[in-house]
N, C-alpha and C positions, 0 to 999 in steps of 0.2 A: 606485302601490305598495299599492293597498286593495286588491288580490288577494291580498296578503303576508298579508291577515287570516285567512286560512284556513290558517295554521298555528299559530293560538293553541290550537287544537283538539289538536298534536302537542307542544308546548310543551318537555313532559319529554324530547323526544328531541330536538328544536332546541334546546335546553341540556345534553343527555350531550356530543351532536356535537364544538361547539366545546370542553368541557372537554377532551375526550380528544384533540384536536388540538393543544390548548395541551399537554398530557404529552407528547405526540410532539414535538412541532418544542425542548420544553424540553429533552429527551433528547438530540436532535442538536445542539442550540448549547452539552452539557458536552463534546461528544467534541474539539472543535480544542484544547480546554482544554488533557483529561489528556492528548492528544497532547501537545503543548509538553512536559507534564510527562517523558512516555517519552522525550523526543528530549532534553530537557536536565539531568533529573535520573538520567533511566536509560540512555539511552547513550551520551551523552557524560560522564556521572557515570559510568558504568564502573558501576552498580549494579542487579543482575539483580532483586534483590527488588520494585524500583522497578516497572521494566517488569511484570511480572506481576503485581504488586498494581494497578499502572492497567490495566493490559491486564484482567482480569478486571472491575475496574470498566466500563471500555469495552463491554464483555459483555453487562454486568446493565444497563447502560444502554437498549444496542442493544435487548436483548428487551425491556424494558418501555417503548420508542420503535415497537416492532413493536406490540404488545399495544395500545397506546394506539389507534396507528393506525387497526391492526382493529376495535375496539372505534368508533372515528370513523364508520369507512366504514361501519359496519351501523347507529350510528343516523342517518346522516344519509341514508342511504337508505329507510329506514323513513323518516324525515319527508320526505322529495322525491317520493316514492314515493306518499302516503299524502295528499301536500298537492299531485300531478298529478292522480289520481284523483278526489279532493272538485273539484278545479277542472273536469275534464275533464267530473264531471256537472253541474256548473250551467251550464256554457255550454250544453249537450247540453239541459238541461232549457229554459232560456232558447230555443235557438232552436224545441224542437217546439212551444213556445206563442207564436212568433210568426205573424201573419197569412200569408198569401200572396201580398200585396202586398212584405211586409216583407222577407223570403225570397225574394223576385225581385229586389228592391232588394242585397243584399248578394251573389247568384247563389251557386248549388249551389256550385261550385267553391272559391269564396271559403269559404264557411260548412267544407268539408270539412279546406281547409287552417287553419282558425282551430283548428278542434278537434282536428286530431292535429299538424302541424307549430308551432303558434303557440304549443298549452298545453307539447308537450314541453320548447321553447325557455325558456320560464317553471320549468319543473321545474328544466332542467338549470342556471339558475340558481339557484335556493334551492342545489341542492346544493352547488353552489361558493361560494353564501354563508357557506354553513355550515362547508363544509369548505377551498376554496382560499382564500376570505379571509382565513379566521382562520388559516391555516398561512403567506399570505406576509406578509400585518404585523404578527404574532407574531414571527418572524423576523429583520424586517425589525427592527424596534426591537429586541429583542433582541439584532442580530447588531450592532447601532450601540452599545448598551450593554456588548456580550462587549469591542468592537474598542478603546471608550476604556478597559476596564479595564484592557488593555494599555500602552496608549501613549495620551495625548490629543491627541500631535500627528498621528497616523489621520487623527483628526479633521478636522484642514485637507482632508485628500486628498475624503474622500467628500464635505464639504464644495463641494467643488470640479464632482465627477464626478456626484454627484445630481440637480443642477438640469439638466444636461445631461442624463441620463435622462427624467426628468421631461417637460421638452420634449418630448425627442423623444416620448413617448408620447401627446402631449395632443396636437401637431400633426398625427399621423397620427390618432388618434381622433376629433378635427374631423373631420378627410377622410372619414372612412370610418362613421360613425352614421348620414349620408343614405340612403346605397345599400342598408342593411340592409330598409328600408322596404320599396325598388325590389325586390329581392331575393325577398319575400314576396309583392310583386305579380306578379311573372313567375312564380312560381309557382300563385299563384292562377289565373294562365293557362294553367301545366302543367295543370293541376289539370284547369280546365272544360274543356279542349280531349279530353284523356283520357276523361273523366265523358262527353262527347258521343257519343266513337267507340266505346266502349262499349257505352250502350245504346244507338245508331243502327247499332250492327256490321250489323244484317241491311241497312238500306237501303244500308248505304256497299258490300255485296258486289255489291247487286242492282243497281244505280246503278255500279258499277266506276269506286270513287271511293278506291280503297285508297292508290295514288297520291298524288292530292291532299290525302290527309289525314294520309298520311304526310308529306305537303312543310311543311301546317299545323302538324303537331304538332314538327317538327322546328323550322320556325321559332320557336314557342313552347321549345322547349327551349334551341336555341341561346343566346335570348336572358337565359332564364335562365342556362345557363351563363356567358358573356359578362359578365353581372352580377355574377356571384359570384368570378369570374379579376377584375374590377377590383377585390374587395375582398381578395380574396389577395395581391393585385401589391403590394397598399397594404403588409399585415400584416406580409409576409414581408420588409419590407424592414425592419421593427422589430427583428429577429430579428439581425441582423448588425451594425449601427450600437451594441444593449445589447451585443454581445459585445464591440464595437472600444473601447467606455468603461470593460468589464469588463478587459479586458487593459491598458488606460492606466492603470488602478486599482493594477493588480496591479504592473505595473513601479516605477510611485512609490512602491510601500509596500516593494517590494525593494530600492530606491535607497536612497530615506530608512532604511530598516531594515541598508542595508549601514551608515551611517555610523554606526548607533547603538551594533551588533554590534562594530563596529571599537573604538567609543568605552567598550564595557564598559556601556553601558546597558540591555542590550535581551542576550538569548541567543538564538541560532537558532530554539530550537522557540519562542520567541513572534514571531518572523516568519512562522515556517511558518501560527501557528493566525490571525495577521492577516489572510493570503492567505487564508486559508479564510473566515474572518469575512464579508472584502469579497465573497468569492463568494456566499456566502449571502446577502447584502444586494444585490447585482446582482442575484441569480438568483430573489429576490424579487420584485423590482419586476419584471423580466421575466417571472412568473407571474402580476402581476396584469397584463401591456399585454394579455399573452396572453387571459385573464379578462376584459379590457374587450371581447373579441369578443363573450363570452355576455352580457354588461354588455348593450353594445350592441343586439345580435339579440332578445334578452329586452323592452327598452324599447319597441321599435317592436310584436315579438308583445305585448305586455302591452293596448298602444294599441290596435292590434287586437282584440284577446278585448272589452277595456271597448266597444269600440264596440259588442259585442252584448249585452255586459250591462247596459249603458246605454239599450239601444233598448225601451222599455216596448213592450208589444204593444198596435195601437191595436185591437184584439178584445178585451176582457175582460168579466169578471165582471158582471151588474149585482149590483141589490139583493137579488134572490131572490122578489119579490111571487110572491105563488099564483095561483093559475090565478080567474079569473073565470066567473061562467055565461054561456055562449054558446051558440048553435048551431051556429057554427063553426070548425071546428078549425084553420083557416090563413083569416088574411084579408091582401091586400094595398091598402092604402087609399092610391092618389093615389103612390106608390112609381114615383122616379127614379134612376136611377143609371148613375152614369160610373165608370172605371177609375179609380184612381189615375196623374197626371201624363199624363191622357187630354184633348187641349183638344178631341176631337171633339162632335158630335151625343151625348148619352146612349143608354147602350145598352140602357137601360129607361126609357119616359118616360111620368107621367102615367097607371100600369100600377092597374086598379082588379080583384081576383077576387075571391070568397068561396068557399070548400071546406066543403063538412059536412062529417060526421064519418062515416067508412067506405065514403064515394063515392070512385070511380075516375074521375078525372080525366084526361084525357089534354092534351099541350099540341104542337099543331103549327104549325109553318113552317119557312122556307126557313133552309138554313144564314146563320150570323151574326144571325138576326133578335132575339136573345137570350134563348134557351131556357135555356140553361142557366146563361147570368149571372142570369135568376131565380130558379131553382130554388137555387144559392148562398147568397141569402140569407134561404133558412128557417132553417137551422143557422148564419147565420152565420158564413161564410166571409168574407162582406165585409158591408158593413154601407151599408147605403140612403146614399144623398144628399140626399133629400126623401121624406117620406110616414113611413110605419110598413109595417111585417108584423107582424101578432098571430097569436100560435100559444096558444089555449084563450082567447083573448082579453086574453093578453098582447103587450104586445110585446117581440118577441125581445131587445130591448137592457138591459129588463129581467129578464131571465133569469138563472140561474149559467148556465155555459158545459155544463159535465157534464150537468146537467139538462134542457138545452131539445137538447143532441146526444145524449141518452139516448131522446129521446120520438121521434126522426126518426133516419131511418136511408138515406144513400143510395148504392145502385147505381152507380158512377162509369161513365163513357163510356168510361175504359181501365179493365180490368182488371186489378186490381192485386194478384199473387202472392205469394207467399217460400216461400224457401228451406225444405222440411219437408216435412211428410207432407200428405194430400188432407184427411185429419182437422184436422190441425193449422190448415189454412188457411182450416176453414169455423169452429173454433172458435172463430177472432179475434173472433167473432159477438158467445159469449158464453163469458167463459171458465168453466172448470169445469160445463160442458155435458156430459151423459151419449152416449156410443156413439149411444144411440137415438135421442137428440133432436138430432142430427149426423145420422144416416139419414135421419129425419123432413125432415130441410129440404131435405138432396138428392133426396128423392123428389120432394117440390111443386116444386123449381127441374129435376127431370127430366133429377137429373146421377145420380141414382144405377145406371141402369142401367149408365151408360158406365165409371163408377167400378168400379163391381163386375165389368167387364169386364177392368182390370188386374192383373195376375199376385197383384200384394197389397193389391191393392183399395183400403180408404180408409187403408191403411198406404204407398201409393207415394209415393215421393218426389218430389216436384216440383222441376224446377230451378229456378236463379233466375229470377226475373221469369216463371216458369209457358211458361218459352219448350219443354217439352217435352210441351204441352198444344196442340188447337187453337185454334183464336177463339173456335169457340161452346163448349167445354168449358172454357174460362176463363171467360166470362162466367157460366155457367152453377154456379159455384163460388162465383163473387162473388155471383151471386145469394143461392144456398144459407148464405151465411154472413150476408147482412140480414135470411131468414126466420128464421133461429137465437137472433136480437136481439130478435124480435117488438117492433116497434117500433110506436107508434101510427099513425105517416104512412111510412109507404114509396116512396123517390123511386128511378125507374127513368130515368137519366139517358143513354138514347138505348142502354138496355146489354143489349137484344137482338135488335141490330144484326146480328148474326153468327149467330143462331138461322134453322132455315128458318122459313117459314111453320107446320105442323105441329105442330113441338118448342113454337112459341110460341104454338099457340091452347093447347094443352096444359097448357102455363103458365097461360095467361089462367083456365082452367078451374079447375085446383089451387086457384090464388091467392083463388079466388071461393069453392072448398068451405073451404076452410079456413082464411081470412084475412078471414072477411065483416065484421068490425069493422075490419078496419086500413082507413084513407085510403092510397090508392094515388094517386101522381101520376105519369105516365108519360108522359116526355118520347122522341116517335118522332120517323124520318123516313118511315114508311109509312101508309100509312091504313090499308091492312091490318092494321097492329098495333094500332089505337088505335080501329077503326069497333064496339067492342062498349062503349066507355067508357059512363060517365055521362053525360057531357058531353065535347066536343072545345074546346078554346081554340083558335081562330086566330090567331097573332101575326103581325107582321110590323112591322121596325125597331122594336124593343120597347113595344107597342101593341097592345091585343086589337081585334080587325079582324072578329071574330066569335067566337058562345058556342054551341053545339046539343048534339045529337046528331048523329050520321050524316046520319043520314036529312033533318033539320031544316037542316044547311051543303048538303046539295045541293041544299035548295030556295032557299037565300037567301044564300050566299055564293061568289061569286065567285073568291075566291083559293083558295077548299077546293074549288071544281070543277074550275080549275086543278089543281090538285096531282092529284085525283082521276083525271081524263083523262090526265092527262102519266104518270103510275105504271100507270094498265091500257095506254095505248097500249104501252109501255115492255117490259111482261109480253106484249105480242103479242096481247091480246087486243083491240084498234083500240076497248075501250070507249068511247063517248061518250053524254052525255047530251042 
């Protein structure tokens, strides 16, 4: 219920709400009243005055019962409304500052459903806290205090008929708060099943797997349906049982109420407003079994949301120490590291470099040898097992988080777009960046000719995920948008893979006139790409295996003559050394 704290913030409308509700439901428990009065004072009293003086009363009721209402429903929407929102962003905020471990841990799907299915479920409770609670046990006592000011012997009857309600709600409520859980989990499996076929739409056409994942995602839904018909089966049977106790109600208070009527104690219209009374009080408590569904579904989405707002991110902040004198801009000293819930071999062991500052670096080996799980932890994505990385001769653990991902900037391996314009997608860079200084980074990343090639140039709109771009003009964009950051260390994470040869000496060239202070670290799988470096790393199983130049691995390294050989035979030209 600490998520409820986040309407301390709306207060004055969490308190209009329930007053104007209490006005409403007060207005409809005078109306059984003056009825009684119309029916025994005015038409069976034979007196027209009567009738129309209640009747008009009746009236002025009804509309300031309406008024009331209205006046309910807009502040409790305004606070349901206003207290989805606040919550909708701290879960949102919580999860972009969780790791990437963390967020694999809970899976896209899960995390998608928490923030729009789980907080709405929480919303649409406050609202019925606000408003169906306080309307049906207002009511409810209310309708128990209207029924004995009549008669006290009422009293025996619901006496009687309540605890049998009661029951009944609280047995089937048992039964049915498990499956609400269940319920969110199959969904969560809608969820990621959807999110897969989705963004894998091209593989699944190309692969002619529409089928199968039709069969997948069916099964996933079934089961969520399946799920939700068991807790229907339950509900719906609440629904007939409170009528059969509401009607058993109503015959003993007409029974009992004949004897009374006979007896001279009791007049008609206060039988009529009794029936009405016990309706009210039935159809109460049948408002709330109903209400115990959102009770319910709310409890378990609540348990959920906390589970993420509960998760500290284990990436955070350090202390903020300043930078040291060094001569080296990135050091990795004695640096091991394994996945999370990984029991294999480490995918970085015993890893020792140093980088100066404005050298180009290249780093090669064979797929999985862990290129890119290094490169990772400059900024931070995951955090060492053994050793340190100092970046200015800090190490990274000590850093703010803003600060040490302000000073590095990297390239991803996939290319990653949105939805907007060619502008808008290099600006992510830097926002509030000038036209020119948006051209500027497209020229050195050697997208601007292609750019200016389209109808409306750095105005086109890009689909989602850049899928109306090709390979090399997405990367090429991603690029353009790390030169716009001017970043101290620029990591280029295998990400001009989809460049020809040409477009990327081109690159290489830019990048040197006009980027000669930044550190470039460039992680390839060609040599072609990386034979003008400063230096080449050879890795292999997260290990430097060898350090040179080009020139310097072909005389003394073995796995880079490999690669070397296997890449020109490959290209046809049968190189060997």
């Amino acid at each position: 219920m600490k998520l409820l704290g986040l309407l301390r913030k709306y207060w004055f409308f969490s308190l209009l709400a329930p007053l104007f509700m209490i006005g409403e439901v007060s207005m409809d428990l005078m109306q059984p009243k003056l009825m009684s009065q119309i029916v025994d004072d005015g038409v069976l009293g034979n007196n027209m005055a009567v009738i129309i003086s209640t009747g008009l009363k009746m009236l002025g009721f009804t509309a300031l019962g309406v008024l009331s209402g209205v006046l309910s429903g807009v502040f409790t929407n305004l606070a349901s409304q206003n207290f989805g929102n606040d919550l909708r962003k701290k879960v949102y905020d919580r999860v972009i500052h969780l790791s990437f471990e963390q967020t694999d841990k809970f899976t896209t799907g899960s995390l998608i459903t928490r923030l729009t299915n789980d907080v709405t479920a929480v919303q649409d409770f406050v609202s019925q806290a606000l408003r169906g609670f306080v309307r049906s046990g207002f009511m409810f006592a209310g309708g128990i205090i209207m029924l004995l000011s009549l008669d006290a012997g009422f009293g025996k009857i619901t006496a009687c008929v309540l605890p049998l309600q009661i029951l009944v709600i609280f047995t089937f409520l048992k039964k049915v708060a498990p499956i609400f859980s269940k319920v969110q989990e199959k969904l969560d499996k809608v969820n990621s099943v959807m999110l897969e076929n989705v963004t894998g739409a091209r593989v699944i056409k190309a692969y002619v797997r529409e089928e199968y994942e039709k069969d997948r995602f069916s099964i996933a839904n079934d089961e969520l349906m399946n799920t939700n018909l068991r807790v229907m089966k339950l509900m719906a049977s609440i629904s007939p049982l409170m009528m059969l106790l509401m009607n058993i109600a109503v015959v003993l208070i007409i029974y009992i109420g004949g004897f009374e009527v006979a007896a001279a104690n009791m007049q008609v219209g206060e039988i009529m407003a009794a029936i009405n009374y016990v309706t009210m009080i039935i159809h109460s408590l049948m408002m709330v079994s109903m209400m115990f569904q959102s009770i319910t579904r709310a409890r378990a989405s609540m348990s959920r949301i906390n589970e993420v707002l509960d998760t500290t991110p284990v990436i955070s902040d350090g202390e903020g120490n300043s930078e040291r004198e060094s001569e080296y801009i990135i050091e990795f000293n004695n640096v091991s590291f394994t996945y999370p819930n990984y029991s294999g071999r480490p995918v970085i062991d015993n890893f020792n470099l140093k980088i100066r500052k404005g050298e180009w670096v290249a780093i090669l080996g064979a797929t999985g040898s862990g290129k890119t799980s290094l490169i990772n932890l400059i900024p931070r994505f995951y955090d060492v097992c053994e050793g340190s990385v100092l970046v200015e001769g800090v190490d990274v653990r000590e850093y703010k988080l803003n600060k040490l991902r302000n000073k590095i900037c990297t390239v991803m391996q996939k290319s990653e777009l949105y939805t907007g314009t060619v502008e808008e997608n290099i600006r992510m860079g830097k926002q509030g960046a000038s036209h020119d200084e948006v051209v500027k980074a497209a020229k050195i990343a050697q997208a601007d000719d292609f750019i200016n090639s389209f109808e409306d140039g750095y105005n086109t709109v890009i689909s989602e995920k850049g899928s109306s771009l090709s390979g090399g003009q997405k990367q090429r964009v991603s690029i353009a948008r790390a030169l716009l950051k001017k970043p101290e260390v620029l990591i280029f994470d295998d990400s001009t893979s989809a460049l020809d040869l040409a477009t990327e000496s081109r690159l290489h060239k830019a990048l040197s006139e006009e980027l000669s202070e930044t550190t470039v670290i460039m992680i390839a799988q060609r040599v072609a790409s990386v034979k003008n470096a400063d230096r080449i790393v050879v890795i292999d199983a997260g290990e430097v295996k060898a350090c040179g130049t080009h020139d310097e691995l072909l005389k003394n390294s073995d796995i880079y003559i490999d690669i070397y050989n296997s890449q020109m035979q490959s290209m046809g030209e049968g190189a060997s050394l």
